[in-house]
N, C-alpha and C positions, 0 to 999 in steps of 0.2 A: 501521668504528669499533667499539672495544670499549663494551661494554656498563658501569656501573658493581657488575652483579649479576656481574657475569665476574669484574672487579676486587677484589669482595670477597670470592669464592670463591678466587680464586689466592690472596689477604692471608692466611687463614685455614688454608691449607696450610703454612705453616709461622710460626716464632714468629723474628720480625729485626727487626730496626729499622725495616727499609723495608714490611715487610708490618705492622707496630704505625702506618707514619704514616698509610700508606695505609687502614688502618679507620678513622683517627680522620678521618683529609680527607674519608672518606665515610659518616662520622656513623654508624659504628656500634662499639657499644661492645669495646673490647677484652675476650675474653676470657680468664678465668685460670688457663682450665684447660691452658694451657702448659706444658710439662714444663721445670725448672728450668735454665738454662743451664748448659752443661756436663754433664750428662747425656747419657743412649747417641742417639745418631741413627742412623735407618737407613744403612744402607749403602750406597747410592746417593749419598747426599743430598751428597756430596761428591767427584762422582765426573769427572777429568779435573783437580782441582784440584793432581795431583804434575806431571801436563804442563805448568802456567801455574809452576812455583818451578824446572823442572827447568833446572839450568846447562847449557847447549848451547854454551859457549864466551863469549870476551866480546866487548862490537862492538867493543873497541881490536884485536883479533886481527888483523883484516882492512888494518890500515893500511903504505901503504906508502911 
């Protein structure tokens, strides 16, 4: 079982939507010291996401 002190360490690793609900589900306050969206990210932070857009063909290809 994850702990809710786990939970609010990962929220706070980055600034989303989903890590802003998750401090507020666990009552602790949003901070604002968030860098303003759209701003630089590290380089990682998006990384394997050209594998999930990359066109590999389409599934009508395969019909026969």
């Amino acid at each position: 079982m994850v702990t809710v002190e786990y939970m609010v360490r990962a929220a706070l690793r980055r600034d989303t939507v989903m890590s802003r609900a998750m401090l507020r589900a666990c009552g602790v306050p949003v901070p604002r010291a968030f860098p303003r969206p759209g701003s630089i990210v590290e380089a990682g932070a998006y990384a394997g996401l050209t594998e999930c857009f990359a066109n590999h063909g389409s599934p009508m290809d395969g019909r026969a």
